[in-house]
Structure formats: structure tokens, C-alpha cells
C-alpha positions, 0 to 999 in steps of 0.5 A, a space after each residue: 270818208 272811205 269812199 272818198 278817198 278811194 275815190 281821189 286815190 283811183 281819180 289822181 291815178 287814172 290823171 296820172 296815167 293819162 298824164 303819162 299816155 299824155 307825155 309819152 304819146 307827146 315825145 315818143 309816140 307822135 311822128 312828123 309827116 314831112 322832111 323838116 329844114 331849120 336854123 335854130 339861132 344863137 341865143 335862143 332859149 330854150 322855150 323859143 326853140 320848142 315854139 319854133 319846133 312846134 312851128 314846124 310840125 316836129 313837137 306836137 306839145 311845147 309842154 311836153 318838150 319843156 318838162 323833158 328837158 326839166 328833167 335832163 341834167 343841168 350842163 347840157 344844153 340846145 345847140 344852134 346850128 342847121 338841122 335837118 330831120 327825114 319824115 316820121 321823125 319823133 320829137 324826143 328824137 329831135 330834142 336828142 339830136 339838138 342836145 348833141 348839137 348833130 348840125 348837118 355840116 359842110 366840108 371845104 379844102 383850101 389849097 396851099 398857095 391860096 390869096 385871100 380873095 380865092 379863098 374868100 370866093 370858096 366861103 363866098 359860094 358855099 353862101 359864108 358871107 359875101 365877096 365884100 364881107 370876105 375883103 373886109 375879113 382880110 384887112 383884119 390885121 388886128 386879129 394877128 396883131 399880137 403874133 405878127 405886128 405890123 401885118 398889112 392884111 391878114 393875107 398868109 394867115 387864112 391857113 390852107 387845110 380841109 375844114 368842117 363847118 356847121 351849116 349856118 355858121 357866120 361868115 366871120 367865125 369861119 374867118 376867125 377860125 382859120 387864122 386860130 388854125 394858122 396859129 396852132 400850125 405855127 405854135 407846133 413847128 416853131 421850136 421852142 428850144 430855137 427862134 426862127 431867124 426873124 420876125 412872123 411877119 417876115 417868116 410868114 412871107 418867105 413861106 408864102 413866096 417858097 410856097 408859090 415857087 415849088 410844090 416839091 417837097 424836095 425843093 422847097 428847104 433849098 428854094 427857101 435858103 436861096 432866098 434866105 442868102 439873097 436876103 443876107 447879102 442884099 440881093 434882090 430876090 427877084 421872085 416872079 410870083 411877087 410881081 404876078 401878085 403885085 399886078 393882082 393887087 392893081 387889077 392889072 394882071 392879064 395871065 401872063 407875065 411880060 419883062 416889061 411888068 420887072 419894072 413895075 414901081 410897087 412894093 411887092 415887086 422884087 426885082 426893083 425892092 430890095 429884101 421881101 415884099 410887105 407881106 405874103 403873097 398868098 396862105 403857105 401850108 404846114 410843110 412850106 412854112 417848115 422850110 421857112 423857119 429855118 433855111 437850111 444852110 446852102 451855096 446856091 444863090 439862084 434858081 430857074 425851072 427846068 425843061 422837065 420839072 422841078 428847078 436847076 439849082 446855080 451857084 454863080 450867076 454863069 451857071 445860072 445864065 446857062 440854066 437859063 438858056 438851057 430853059 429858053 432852048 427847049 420852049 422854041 
């Protein structure tokens, strides 16, 4: 009897050191031979992960891999994304950076004054979505609905910043993504103390049109109350970029813009609609939606580019026309 249970002590402890050789060679002793590339999906459990790891060559034991993680805490989880893991790497290695989620990653910067369809074409060449799918994006208005009602499209609230995104993200989340950033942005420069002087919408394409005019900071509070003084007499605003947009959106504009295109019959056209067009003309950044938000009070009513830079600032319709002519004078 004796020697039988000596026997079985000495048999269970030889198994369970070759249980842990086993265990340990399986996650922290086994290397790969190449450089491994993959998507884990969404929603794939943990045991489809394994397999697929096992697939590739980087987890010698399925097992092995699953008792780990039987052993880790509760709340942590397997992170989808794109991963890439160099030669020689260990499985336990693998597993660790899955459950931190290190995904290899993409950064892109969407300029100030960008339209959609630029910043449709800049996801669309990084292989986030496709130029249709990106239009479609954009005419969910829906999306900004409760914020901005009455949005023709989602034009203006792609918010213009430099985003980083893990590689294998779905188009659609990107998209969603940059309207929730306009939304912080907004959120963090309205005064909760003081409403803008009108609706979203409305604050949202002046700021796109002030974006579009000037890239000065100096300027773009002045340029802003011009506008927000037409506004408020009835004038029209006359602003150039709404027209260039206007043929944009007709497939008509050809890199120059011509008096004859003043007459163009479109909402968007300023020198024939009165007040502002039916929505932004581009994405404003953070300092051109500032200026919109609350013009400041100023006497000038309009403004023209000036032979080195930057814009005159006039009064009176003669002051202007002399700014005008000055501008002419100097393109001869």
C-alpha cells in the first residue's frame, strides 16, 4: 500500500512537471519564425482568437493560451484591431499585447477649411471606406440632428484636428468619431454663462465662411462681425468662397472664379441670397468657430484682400470701392 501511494505521489508529480515544462515551453519558451500581420475582428471570442493565433504560427497550444487567460483577472479583455508581431516573438508576448489592445495604429490631420469630400478622399486613401461610402457618411444629418437641426448634410462637422486611429477601424466609427470631436469642441467654447447670437446651424456656417476668408488670426473676430452686420441689416454677404462652393456642388467649377458665376441661381450664392447659405461650406477649426460664436461689435461693413496680405477693412461702400481699386491697381 505504501509503495503504491509513493508510486502515485512520485507519477502525479513527474505529470505535473511535465504539465509545467509543458505550460511554460507553450507561452514563454516557444518563439515564431516570421514576422506575423492580422486582424483580429470584432467580436470574436476568445477561443476564435487562439485558433486564429494558432493559424498563424505565434501560439504553438490553444490550450496553453486558454488556461492563461483562465487565469488572468476577470475584467480584462482581448482587443480587436490590426496587429503586427516582429520574428521570434513569444505567445505569452502576443497574448500580453492583445490584452492591452497595443493595435499598430494611423495618424492623419484634417486641415481647417477642409469640405467633406477632401476629407472623404484623405480616409478614402489610408483604405477607411470608399469615396461612396465616405458621400453617404456625410449626408447623415441625423447624426447632429439633436445639436444642429435642420443640417442639410454633415458638411461643417467633420471637425478638422490630427487623429489617431487603429489600423482596421470601419470607416463608419472614424466618421462618427469626428462629428463627437466637433461636439466636444463646441461643447468647450460656448459659454455656458452666455448663448451664441443663433442657432448651431447657422453659428456653424458663419464659421465655416470666416474660416474660408482668412487664416489670420488677427482677422478672423473682425471678418466674423462684417458678416454678423450684413446679417443684421439685410445686406448680402457677398462672400466669394460660398459661390466657388456653390459650383463645387454643381460640378461646375473649373479653378477660377469669373463675375458672370455672381449671377449663378443656388442657394449657396451670396451675392443673389440674402442672409447665409443653408449650411457650411467647408469644417472651421476651434479658433474660427470661436470668432463666430460671438462677433465682436464693429463699424466695418466690408472687406477686400490687400496687395500684401491679409484684408482692408472699410466703413462705407467708397472706402471700399477705393480698397478695390487699390487691389486692381497692383494685379496690372
Amino acid at each position: 500500500m505504501r509503495r503504491a501511494l509513493l508510486f502515485t505521489a512520485v507519477l502525479s508529480a513527474a505529470v505535473g512537471a511535465i504539465g509545467a515544462l509543458w505550460f511554460h515551453h507553450s507561452l514563454w519558451g516557444f518563439r515564431s519564425q516570421r514576422a506575423v500581420e492580422l486582424e483580429i475582428a470584432a467580436g470574436s471570442t476568445a477561443r476564435e482568437i487562439l485558433v486564429q493565433l494558432h493559424a498563424e504560427g505565434v501560439m504553438p497550444s490553444v490550450l496553453a493560451g486558454r488556461i492563461y487567460l483562465k487565469t488572468r483577472p476577470s475584467d480584462q479583455t482581448l482587443y480587436y484591431g490590426h496587429y503586427r508581431f516582429p520574428p521570434a516573438s513569444r505567445p505569452i508576448d502576443v497574448l500580453g499585447s492583445i490584452l492591452e489592445g497595443t493595435v499598430e495604429m494611423m495618424t492623419i490631420t484634417i486641415v481647417e477649411g477642409s469640405e467633406a469630400s477632401e476629407i472623404g478622399r484623405q480616409f478614402t486613401e489610408l483604405g477607411l471606406g470608399t469615396v461612396q461610402e465616405w458621400r453617404d457618411f456625410s449626408r447623415r444629418s441625423e447624426w447632429i440632428e439633436d445639436l444642429a437641426s435642420g443640417a442639410p448634410s454633415l458638411e461643417g462637422f467633420f471637425f478638422p484636428d490630427t487623429y489617431r486611429f487603429a489600423v482596421g477601424i470601419s470607416a463608419e466609427r472614424v466618421a462618427r468619431h469626428l462629428v463627437e470631436r466637433f461636439r466636444e469642441v463646441w461643447t468647450e467654447e460656448v459659454d455656458d454663462t452666455a448663448e451664441p447670437w443663433g442657432p448651431v446651424l447657422e453659428v456653424v456656417t458663419l464659421a465655416s465662411m470666416v474660416e474660408a476668408e482668412t487664416s489670420l488670426e488677427e482677422e478672423r473676430h473682425l471678418i466674423a462681425g462684417v458678416f454678423a452686420n450684413r446679417l443684421r441689416r439685410g445686406m448680402l454677404l457677398q462672400c466669394d468662397p460660398t459661390v466657388i462652393y456653390a459650383l463645387k456642388r454643381r460640378n461646375e467649377w473649373t479653378g477660377r472664379l469669373l463675375r458672370i458665376h455672381w449671377e449663378l441661381h443656388d442657394p449657396y450664392n451670396t451675392y443673389r441670397q440674402v442672409g447665409l447659405p443653408p449650411g457650411p461650406i467647408n469644417s472651421p477649426g476651434r479658433a474660427a468657430l470661436a470668432a463666430a460664436i460671438r462677433p465682436p461689435a464693429t463699424p466695418y461693413l466690408y472687406f477686400v484682400a490687400k496687395p500684401g496680405g491679409g484684408h482692408t477693412f472699410s466703413k462705407t461702400l467708397s472706402e471700399h470701392n477705393r480698397a478695390v481699386a487699390r487691389l486692381m491697381s497692383s494685379r496690372r
